[in-house]
DSSP file (Angstrom, degrees, kcal/mol; ACC not computed):
  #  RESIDUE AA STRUCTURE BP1 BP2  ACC     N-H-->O    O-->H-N    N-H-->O    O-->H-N    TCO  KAPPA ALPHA  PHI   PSI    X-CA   Y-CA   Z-CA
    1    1 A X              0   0    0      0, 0.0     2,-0.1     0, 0.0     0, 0.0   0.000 360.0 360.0 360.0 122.1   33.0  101.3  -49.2
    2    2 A X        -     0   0    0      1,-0.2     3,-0.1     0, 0.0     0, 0.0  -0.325 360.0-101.4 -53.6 127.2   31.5  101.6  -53.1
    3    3 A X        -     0   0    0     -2,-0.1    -1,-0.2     2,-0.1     3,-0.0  -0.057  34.3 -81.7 -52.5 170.0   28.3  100.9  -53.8
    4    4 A X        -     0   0    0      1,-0.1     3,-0.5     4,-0.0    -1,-0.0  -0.250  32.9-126.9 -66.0 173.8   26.5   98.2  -55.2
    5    5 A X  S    S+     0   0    0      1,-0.2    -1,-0.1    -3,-0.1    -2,-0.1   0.854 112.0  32.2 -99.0 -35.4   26.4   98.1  -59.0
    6    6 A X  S    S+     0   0    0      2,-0.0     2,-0.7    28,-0.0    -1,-0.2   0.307  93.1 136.7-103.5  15.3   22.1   97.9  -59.0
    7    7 A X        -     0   0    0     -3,-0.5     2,-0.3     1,-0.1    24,-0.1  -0.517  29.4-177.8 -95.0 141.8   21.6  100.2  -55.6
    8    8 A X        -     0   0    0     -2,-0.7     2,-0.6    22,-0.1    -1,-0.1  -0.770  27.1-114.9-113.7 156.4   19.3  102.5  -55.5
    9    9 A X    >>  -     0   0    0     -2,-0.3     3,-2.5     1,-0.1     4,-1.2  -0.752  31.1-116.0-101.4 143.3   18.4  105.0  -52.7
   10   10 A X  H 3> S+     0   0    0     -2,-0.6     4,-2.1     1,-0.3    -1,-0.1   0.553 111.4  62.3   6.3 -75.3   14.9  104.7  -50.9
   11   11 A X  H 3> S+     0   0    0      2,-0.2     4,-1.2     1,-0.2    -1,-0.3   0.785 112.0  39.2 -49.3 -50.2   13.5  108.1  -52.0
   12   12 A X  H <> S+     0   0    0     -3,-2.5     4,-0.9     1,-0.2     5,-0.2   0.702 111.7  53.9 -82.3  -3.2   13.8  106.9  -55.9
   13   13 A X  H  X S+     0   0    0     -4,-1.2     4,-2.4     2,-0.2     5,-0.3   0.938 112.8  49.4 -82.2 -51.3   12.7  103.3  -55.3
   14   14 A X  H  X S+     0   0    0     -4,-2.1     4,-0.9    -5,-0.2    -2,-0.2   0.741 114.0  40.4 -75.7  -9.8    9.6  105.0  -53.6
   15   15 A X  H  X>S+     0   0    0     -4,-1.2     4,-3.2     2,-0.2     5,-0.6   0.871 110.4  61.0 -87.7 -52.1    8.7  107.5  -56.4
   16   16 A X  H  X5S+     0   0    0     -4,-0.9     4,-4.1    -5,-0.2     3,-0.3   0.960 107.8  40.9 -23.2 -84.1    9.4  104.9  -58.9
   17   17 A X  H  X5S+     0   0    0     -4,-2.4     4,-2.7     1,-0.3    -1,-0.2   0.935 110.9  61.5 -61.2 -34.4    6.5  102.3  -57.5
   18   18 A X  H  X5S+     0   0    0     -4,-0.9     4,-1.7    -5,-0.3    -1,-0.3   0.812 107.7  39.9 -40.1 -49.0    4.2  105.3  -57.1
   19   19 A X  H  X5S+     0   0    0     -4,-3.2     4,-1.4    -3,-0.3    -2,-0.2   0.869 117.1  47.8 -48.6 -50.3    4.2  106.2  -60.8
   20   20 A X  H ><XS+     0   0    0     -4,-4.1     5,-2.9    -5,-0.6     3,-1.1   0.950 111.3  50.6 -82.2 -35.7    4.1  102.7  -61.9
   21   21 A X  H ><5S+     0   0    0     -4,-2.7     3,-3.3    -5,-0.3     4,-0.3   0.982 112.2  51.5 -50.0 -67.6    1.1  102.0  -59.3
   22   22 A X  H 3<5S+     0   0    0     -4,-1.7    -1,-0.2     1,-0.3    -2,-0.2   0.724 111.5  44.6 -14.2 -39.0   -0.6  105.3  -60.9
   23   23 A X  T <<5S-     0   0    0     -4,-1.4    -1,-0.3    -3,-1.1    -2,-0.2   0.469 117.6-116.7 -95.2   0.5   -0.1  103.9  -64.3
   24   24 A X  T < 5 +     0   0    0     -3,-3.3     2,-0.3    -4,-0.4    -3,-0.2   0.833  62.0 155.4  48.6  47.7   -1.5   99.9  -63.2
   25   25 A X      < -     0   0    0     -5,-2.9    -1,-0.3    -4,-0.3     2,-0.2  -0.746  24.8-162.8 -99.5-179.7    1.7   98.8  -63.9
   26   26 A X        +     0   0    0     -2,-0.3     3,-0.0     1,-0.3     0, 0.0  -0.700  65.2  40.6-175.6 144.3    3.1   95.4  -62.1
   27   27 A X  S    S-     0   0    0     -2,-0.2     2,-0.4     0, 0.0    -1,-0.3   0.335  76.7-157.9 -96.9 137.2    5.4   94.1  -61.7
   28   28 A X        -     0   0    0     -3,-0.2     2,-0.6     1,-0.1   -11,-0.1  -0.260   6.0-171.4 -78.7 127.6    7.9   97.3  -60.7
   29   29 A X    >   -     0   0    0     -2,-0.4     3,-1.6   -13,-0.1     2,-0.4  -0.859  14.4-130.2-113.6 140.2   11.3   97.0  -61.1
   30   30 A X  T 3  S+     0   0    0     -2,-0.6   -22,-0.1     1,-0.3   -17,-0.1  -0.987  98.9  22.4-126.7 141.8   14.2  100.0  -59.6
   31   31 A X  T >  S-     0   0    0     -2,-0.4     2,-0.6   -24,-0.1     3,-0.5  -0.734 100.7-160.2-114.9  62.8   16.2  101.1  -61.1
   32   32 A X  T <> S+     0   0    0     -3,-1.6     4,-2.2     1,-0.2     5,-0.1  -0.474  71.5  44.9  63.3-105.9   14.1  100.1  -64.0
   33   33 A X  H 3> S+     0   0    0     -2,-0.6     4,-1.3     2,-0.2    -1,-0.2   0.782 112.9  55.2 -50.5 -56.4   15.7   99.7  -67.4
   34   34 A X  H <> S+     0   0    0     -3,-0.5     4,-1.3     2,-0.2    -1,-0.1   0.980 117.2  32.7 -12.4 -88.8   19.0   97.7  -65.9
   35   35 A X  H  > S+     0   0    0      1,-0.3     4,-5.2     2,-0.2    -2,-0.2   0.647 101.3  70.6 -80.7 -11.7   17.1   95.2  -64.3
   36   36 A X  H >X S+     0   0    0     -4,-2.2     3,-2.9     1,-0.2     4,-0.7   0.904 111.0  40.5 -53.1 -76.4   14.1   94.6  -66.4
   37   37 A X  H 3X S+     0   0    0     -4,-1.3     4,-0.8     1,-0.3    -2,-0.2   0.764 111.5  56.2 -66.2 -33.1   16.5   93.0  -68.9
   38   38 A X  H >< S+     0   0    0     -4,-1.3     3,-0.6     1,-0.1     4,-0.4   0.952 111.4  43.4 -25.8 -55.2   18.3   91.4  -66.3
   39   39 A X  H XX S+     0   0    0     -4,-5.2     4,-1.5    -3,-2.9     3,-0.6   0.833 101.6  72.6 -78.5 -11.3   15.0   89.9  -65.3
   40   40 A X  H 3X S+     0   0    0     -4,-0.7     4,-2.6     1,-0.2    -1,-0.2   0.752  83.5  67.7 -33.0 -40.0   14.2   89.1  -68.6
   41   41 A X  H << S+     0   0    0     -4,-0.8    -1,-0.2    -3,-0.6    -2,-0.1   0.846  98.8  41.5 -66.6 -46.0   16.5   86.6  -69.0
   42   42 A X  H X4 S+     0   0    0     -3,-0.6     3,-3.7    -4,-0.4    -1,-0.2   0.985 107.1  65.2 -73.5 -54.3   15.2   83.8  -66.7
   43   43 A X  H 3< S+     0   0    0     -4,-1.5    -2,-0.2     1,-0.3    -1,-0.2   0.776 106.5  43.1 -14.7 -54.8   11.5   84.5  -67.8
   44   44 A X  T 3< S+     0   0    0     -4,-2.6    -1,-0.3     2,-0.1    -2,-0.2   0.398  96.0 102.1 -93.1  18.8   12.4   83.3  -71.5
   45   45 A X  S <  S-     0   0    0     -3,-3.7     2,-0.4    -5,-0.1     3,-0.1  -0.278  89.0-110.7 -88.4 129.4   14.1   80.8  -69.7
   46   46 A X    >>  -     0   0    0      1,-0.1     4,-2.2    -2,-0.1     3,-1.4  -0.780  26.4-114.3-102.8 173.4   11.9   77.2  -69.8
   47   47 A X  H 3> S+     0   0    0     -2,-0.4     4,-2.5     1,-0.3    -1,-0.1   0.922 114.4  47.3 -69.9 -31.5   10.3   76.2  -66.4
   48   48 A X  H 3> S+     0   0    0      1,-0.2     4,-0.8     2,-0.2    -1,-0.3   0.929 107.0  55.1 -72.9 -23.5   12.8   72.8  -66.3
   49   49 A X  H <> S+     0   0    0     -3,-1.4     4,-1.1     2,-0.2    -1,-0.2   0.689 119.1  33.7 -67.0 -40.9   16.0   74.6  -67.2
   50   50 A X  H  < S+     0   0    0     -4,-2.2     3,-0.2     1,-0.2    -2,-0.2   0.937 102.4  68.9 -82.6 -21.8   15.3   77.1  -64.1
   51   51 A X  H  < S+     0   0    0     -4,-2.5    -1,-0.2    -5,-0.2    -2,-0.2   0.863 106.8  37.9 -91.7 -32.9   14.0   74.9  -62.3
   52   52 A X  H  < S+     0   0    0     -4,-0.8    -1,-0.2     2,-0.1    -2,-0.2   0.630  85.0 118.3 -91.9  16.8   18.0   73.1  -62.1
   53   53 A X  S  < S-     0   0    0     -4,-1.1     2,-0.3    -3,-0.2    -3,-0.0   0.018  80.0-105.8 -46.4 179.5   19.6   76.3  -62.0
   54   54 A X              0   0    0      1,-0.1    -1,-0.1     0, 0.0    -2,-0.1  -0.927 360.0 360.0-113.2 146.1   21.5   76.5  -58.7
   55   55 A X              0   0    0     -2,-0.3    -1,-0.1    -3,-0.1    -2,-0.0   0.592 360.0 360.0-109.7 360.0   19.8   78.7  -56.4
């Protein structure tokens, strides 16, 4: 079986949120760079448009 296209293994997910708690960041995303702009997308999104999205 192939992986998933956004999986990450434990060990980097946990160093990941360790740094970014060290630095005060929130909210963390792994495997970072990817999915921030993924999650970008609904954010600039307005709240009535998302709100009919299909979930």
């Amino acid at each position: 079986m192939t992986e998933a296209p956004l999986s990450v293994d434990p060990q980097a997910v946990g160093e990941i949120v360790v740094k970014a708690l060290r630095n005060g960041r929130e909210p963390v995303y792994a495997p970072g760079l990817l999915l921030r702009l993924v999650m970008a997308g609904p954010k600039t999104l307005p709240r009535p448009v998302v709100r009919k999205l299909p979930r």
